[in-house]
DRENDO-1510 file (C-alpha; in Angstrom, 1 decimal, always signed):
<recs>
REC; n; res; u; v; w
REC; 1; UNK; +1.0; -20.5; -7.8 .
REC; 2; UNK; +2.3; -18.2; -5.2 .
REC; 3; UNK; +0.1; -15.3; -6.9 .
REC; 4; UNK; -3.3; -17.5; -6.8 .
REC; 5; UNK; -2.4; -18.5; -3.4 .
REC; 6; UNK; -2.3; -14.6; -1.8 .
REC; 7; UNK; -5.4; -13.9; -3.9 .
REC; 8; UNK; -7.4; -16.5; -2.2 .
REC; 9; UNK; -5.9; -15.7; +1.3 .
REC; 10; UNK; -6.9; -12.1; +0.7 .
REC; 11; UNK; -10.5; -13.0; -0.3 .
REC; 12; UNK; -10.5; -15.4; +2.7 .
REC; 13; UNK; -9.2; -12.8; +5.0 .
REC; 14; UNK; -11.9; -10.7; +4.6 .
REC; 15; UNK; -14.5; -12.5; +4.7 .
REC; 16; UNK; -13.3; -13.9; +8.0 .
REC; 17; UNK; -12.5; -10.7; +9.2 .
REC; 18; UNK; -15.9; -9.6; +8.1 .
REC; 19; UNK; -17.9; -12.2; +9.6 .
REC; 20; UNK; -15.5; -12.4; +13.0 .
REC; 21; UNK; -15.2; -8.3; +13.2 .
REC; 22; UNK; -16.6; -8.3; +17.1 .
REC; 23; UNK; -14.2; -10.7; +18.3 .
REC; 24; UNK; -11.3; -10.2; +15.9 .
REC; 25; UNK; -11.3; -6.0; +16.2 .
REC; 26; UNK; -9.8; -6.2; +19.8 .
REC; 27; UNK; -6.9; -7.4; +18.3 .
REC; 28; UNK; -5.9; -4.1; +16.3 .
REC; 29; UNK; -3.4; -3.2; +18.8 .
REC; 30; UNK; -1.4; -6.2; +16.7 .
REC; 31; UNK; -1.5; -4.1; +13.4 .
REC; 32; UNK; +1.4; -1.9; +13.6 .
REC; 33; UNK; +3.7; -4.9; +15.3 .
REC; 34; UNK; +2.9; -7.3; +12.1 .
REC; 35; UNK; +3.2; -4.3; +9.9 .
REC; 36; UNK; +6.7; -3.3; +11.7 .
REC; 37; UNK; +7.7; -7.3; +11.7 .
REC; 38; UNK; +6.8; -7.5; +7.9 .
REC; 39; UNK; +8.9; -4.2; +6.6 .
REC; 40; UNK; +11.7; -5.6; +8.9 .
REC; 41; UNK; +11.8; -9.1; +6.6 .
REC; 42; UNK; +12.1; -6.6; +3.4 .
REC; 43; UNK; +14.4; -4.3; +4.7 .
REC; 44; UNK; +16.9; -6.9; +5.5 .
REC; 45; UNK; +16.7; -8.6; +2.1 .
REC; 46; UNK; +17.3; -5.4; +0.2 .
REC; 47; UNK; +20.5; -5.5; -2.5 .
REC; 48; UNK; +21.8; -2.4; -1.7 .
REC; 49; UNK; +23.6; -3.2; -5.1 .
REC; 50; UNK; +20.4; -2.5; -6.7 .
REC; 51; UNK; +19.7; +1.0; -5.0 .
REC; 52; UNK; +21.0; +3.5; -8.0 .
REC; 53; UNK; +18.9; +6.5; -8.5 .
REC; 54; UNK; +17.9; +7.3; -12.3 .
REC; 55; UNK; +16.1; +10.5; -13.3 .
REC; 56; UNK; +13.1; +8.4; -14.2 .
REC; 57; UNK; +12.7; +7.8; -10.6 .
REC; 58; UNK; +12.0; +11.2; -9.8 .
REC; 59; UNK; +9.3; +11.8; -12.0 .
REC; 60; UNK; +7.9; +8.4; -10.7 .
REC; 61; UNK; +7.9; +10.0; -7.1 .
REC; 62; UNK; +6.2; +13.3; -8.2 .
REC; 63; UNK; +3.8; +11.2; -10.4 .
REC; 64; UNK; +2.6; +9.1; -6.9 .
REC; 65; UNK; +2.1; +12.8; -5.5 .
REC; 66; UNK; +0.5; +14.3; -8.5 .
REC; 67; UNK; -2.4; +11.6; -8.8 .
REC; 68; UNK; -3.5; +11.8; -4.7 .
REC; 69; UNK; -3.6; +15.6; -5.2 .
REC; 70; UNK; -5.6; +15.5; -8.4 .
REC; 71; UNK; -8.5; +12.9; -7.2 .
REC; 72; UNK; -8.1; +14.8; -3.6 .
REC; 73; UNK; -8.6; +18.0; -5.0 .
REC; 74; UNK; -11.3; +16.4; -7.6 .
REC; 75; UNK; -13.4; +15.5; -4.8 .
REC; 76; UNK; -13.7; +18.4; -3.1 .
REC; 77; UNK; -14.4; +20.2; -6.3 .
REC; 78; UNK; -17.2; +17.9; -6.1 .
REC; 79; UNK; -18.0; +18.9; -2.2 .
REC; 80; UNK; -17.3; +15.2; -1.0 .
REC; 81; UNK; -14.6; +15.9; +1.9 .
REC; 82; UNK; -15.1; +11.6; +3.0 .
REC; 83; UNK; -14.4; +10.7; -0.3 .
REC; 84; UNK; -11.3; +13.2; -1.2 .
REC; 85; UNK; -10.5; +11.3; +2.3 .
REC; 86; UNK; -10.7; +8.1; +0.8 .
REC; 87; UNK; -9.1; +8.8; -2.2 .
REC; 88; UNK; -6.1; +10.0; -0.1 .
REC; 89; UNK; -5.1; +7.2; +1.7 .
REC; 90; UNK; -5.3; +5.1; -1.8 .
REC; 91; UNK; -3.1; +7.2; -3.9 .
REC; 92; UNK; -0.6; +8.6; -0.7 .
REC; 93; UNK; +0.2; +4.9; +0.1 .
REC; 94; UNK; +3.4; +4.2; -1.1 .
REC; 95; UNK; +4.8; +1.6; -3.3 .
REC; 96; UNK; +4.2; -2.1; -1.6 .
REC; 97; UNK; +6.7; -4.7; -1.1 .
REC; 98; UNK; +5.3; -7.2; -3.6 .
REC; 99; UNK; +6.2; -4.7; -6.1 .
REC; 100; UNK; +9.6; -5.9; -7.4 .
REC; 101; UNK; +8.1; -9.8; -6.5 .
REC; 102; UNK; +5.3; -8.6; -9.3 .
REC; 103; UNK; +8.3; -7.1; -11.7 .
REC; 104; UNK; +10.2; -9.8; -11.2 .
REC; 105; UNK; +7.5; -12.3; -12.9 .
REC; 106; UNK; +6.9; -9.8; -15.3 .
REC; 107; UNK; +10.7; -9.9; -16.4 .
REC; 108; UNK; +11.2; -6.2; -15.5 .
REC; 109; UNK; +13.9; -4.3; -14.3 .
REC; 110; UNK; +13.6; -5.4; -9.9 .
REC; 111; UNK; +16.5; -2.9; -9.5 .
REC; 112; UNK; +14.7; +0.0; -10.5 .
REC; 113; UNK; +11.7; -0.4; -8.6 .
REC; 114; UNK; +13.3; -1.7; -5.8 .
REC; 115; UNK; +14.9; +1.4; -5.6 .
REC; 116; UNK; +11.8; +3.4; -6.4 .
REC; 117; UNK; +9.7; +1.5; -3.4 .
REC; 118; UNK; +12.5; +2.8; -0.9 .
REC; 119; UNK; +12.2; +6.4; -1.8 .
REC; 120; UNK; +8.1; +6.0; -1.7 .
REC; 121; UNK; +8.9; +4.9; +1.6 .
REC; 122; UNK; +10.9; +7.5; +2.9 .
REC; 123; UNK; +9.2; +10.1; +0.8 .
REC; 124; UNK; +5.8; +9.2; +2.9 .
REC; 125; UNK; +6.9; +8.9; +6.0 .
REC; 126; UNK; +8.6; +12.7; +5.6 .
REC; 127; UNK; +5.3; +14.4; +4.1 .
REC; 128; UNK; +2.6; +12.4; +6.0 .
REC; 129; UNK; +2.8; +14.0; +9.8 .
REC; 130; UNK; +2.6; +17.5; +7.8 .
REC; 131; UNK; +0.1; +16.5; +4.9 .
REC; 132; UNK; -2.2; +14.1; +7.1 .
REC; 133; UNK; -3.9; +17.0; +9.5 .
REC; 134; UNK; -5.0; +19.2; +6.3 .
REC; 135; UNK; -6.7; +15.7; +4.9 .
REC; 136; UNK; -8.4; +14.8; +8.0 .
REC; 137; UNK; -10.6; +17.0; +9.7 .
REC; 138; UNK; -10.8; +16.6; +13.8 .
REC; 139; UNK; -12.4; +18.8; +16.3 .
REC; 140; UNK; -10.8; +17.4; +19.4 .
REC; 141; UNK; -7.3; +17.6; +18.0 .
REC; 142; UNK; -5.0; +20.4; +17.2 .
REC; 143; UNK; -2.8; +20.5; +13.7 .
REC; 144; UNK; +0.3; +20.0; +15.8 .
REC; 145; UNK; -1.4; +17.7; +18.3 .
REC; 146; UNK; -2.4; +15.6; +15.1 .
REC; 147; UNK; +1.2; +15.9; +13.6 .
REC; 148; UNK; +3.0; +14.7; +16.5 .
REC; 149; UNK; +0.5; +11.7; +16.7 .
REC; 150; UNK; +1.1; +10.9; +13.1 .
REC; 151; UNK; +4.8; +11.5; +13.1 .
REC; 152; UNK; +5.0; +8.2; +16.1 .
REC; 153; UNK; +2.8; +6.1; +14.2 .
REC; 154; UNK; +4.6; +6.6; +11.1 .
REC; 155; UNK; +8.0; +6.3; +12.9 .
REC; 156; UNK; +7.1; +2.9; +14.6 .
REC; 157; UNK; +6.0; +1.0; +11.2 .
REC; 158; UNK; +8.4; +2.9; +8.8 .
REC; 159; UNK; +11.5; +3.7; +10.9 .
REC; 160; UNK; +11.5; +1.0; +13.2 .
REC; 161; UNK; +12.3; -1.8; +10.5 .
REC; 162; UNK; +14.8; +0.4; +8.4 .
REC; 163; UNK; +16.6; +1.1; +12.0 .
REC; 164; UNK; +16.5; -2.8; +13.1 .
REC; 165; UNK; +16.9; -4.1; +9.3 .
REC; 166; UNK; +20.3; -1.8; +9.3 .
REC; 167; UNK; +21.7; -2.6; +12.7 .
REC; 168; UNK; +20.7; -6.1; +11.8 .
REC; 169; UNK; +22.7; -6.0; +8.6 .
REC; 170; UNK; +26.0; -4.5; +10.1 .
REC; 171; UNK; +26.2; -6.7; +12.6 .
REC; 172; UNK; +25.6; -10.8; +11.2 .
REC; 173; UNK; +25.6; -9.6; +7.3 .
REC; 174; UNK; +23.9; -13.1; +6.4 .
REC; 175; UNK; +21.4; -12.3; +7.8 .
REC; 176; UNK; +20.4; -11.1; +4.3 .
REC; 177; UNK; +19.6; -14.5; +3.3 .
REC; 178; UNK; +16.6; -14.6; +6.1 .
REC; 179; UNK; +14.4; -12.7; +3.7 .
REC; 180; UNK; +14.0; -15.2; +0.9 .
REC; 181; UNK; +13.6; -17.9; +3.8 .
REC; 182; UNK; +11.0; -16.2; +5.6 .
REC; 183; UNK; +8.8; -15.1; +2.8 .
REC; 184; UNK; +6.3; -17.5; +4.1 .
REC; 185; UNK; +6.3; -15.8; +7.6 .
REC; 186; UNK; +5.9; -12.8; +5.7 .
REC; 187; UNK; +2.7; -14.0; +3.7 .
REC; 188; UNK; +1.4; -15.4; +6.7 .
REC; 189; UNK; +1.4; -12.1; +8.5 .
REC; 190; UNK; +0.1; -10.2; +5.7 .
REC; 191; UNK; -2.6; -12.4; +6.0 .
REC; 192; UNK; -3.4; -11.9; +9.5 .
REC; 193; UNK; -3.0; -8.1; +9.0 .
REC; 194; UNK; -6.0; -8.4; +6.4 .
REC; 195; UNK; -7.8; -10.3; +8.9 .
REC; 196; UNK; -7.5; -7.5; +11.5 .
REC; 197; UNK; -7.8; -4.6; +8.8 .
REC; 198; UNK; -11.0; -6.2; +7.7 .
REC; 199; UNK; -12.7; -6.3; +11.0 .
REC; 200; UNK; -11.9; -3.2; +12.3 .
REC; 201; UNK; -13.5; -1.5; +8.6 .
REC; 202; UNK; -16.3; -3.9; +9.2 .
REC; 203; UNK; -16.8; -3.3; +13.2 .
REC; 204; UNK; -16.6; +0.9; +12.7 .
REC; 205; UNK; -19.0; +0.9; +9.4 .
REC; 206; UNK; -21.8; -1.0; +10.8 .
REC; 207; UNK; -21.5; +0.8; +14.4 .
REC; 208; UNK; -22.1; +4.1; +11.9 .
REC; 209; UNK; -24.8; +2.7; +10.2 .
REC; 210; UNK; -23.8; +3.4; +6.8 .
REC; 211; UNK; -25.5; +2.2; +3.6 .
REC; 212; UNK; -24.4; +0.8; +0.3 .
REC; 213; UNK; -24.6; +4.2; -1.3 .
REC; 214; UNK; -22.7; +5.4; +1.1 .
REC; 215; UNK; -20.2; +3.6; +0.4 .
REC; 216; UNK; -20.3; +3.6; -3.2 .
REC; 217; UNK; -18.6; +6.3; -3.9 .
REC; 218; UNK; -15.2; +5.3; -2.4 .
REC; 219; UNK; -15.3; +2.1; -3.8 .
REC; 220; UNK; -15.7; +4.3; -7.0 .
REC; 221; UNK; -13.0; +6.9; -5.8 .
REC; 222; UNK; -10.6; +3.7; -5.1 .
REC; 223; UNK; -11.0; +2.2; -8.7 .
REC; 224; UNK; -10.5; +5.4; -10.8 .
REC; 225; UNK; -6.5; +6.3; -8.4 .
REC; 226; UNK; -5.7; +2.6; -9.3 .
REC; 227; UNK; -6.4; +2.6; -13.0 .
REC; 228; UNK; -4.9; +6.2; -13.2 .
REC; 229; UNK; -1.9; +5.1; -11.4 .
REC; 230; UNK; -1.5; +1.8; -13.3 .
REC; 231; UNK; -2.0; +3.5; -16.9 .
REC; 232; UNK; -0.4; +6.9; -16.2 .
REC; 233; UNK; +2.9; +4.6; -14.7 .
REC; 234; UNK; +2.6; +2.7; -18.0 .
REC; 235; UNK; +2.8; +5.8; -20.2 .
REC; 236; UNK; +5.5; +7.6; -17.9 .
REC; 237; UNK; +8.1; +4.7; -18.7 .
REC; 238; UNK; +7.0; +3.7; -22.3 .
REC; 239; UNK; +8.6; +2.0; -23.8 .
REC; 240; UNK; +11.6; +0.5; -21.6 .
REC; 241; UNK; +10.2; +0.6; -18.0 .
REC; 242; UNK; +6.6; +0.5; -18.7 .
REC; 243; UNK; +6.0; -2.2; -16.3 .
REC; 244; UNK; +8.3; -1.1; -13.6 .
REC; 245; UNK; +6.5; +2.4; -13.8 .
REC; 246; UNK; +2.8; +0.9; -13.9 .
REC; 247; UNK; +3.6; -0.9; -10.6 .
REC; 248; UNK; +5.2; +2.2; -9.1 .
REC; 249; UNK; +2.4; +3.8; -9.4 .
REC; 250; UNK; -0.6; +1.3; -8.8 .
REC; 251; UNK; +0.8; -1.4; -6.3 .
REC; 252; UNK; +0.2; +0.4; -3.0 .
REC; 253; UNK; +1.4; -0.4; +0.5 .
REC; 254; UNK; -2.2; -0.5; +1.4 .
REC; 255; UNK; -2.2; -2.0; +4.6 .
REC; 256; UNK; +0.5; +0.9; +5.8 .
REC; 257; UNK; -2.8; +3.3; +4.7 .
REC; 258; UNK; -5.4; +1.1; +6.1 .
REC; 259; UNK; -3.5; +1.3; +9.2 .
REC; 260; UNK; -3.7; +5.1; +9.3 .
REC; 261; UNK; -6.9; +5.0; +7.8 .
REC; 262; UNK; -8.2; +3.0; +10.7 .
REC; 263; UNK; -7.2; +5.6; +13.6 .
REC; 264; UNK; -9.6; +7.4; +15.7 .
REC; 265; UNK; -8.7; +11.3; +13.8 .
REC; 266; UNK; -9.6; +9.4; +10.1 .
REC; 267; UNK; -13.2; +9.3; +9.2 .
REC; 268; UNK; -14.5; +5.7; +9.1 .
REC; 269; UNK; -16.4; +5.9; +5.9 .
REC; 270; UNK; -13.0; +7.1; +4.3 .
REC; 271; UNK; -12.3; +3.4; +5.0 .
REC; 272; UNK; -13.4; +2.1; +2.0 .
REC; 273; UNK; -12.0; +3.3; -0.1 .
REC; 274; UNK; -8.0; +1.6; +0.7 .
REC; 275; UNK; -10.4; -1.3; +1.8 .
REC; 276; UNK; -11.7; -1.8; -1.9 .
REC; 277; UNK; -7.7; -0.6; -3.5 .
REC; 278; UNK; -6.6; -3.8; -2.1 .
REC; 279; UNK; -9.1; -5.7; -4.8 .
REC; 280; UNK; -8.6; -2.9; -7.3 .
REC; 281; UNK; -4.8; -3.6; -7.2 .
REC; 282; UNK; -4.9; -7.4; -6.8 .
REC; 283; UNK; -7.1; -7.5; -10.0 .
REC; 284; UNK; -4.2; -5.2; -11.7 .
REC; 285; UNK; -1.9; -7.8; -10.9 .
REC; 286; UNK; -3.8; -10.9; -12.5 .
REC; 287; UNK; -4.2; -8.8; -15.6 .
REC; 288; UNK; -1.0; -7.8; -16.1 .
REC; 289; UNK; +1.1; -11.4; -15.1 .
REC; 290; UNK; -1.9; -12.9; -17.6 .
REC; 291; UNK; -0.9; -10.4; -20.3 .
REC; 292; UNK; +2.7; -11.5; -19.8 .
REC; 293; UNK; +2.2; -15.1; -19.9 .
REC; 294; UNK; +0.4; -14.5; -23.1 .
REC; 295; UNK; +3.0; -12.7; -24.5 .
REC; 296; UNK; +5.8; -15.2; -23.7 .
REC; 297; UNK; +4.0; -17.9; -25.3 .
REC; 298; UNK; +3.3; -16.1; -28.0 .
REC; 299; UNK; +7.4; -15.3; -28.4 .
REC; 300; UNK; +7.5; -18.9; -27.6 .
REC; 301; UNK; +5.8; -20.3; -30.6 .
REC; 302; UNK; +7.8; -18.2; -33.2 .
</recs>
């Protein structure tokens, strides 16, 4: 029910954010406060207990590197720098929160890819402030100038919520418990993110004028990264952590990247494409928990 219930709020959200953009874009200096607020709730419900690094997730972690290279490098082979932009942000992002929530009704191992979203986590916020300035291309802003600009954003929605999660956690140790109790605050401001996300996409592509077939190609770009990183993550850990691998690979922090995505250095056509990943992903996740019913009723009646 839960599941249903965030896929109509993201529908909703965009479409409101859509239709609203001129009022509701003003209000992107929120983003990186409800993005801060949100990590903060999952930081401080992490079992540390959990945390135990295996081999596996190693090649998970050059696996989530390997597939933004190839469909970066892909597209400009094909002389598309936008869209090797686009493709980027949706297979850079790293593993999303809902991950282990998504494992978790699967029946899967949560420990291992709760473990496997922290090391995404800390694994993009260390390569981003370097790897970002190659991606984007600005005239008015040096490499370092871009690097140091990256480096604070990053640092305010990634390190903020480890630091205040930890100091949290050392100090009142219950307050562990305030993550399962504020999972609604959580949606709620995931929601309101999408809101803002939306608008702003909506608000810089029709101040640039651009046309469907414009855009077509990074909705495009977006589907092929999530169905690569969905079916290569199921392959990688066939047989035993085939699930846990396929949503390592395809569930995607996407509004950490649509963030970024949405800064004046990124290109705003580029925004499609984590714009679209967020449906591409979504859709993912309704196949595979359908897939899993099916099978456990199927067990069921044996």
């Amino acid at each position: 029910m839960k599941q249903q219930l965030r896929s109509f709020l993201m529908v909703l959200s965009f479409l409101v954010g859509g239709i609203f953009h001129s009022q509701i874009c003003d209000y992107g200096w929120l983003l990186p406060f409800g993005i801060t607020v949100m990590l903060t709730i999952t930081f401080l419900g992490l079992d540390t207990a959990q945390l135990r690094l295996r081999w596996m997730h190693l090649w998970v972690l050059l696996a989530l590197q390997l597939v933004w290279v190839l469909a970066w490098g892909a597209a400009r082979l094909m002389g598309n720098p936008v869209l090797a932009e686009a493709v980027y942000y949706c297979g850079a992002a790293p593993i999303a929160s809902a991950a282990p929530i998504i494992v978790h009704l699967l029946r899967g191992n949560v420990g291992f890819i709760t473990t496997a979203m922290v090391l995404s986590q800390i694994v993009f916020a260390v390569l981003t402030p370097f790897v970002l300035p190659f991606i984007v291309s600005s005239d008015n802003l040096s490499y370092a100038q871009l690097v140091q600009m990256v480096a604070q954003q990053i640092g305010i929605v990634l390190g903020v919520p480890a630091v205040v999660a930890t100091v949290l956690r050392l100090l009142y140790p219950p307050c562990k418990q305030w993550s399962a109790r504020l999972k609604d605050v959580s949606l709620g401001i995931w929601n309101f993110n999408l809101v803002v996300v939306s608008a702003i996409g909506t608000h810089r592509i029709l101040q640039m004028d651009y046309s469907y077939w414009d855009m077509l190609p990074m909705a495009l770009g977006a589907l092929v990264v999530c169905a690569v990183g969905f079916i290569s993550g199921y392959r990688l850990g066939y047989p035993s952590l085939k699930r846990e691998c396929s949503q390592a690979l395809g569930q995607k922090n996407t509004i950490l990247t649509l963030y970024i995505a949405g800064q004046s250095y990124a290109t705003p056509l580029a925004y499609i494409g984590p714009v679209f990943y967020v449906f591409c992903h979504n859709m993912a996740n309704a196949i595979q928990l359908s897939l899993a019913a099916r099978e456990q009723r199927r067990r069921a009646s044996k």
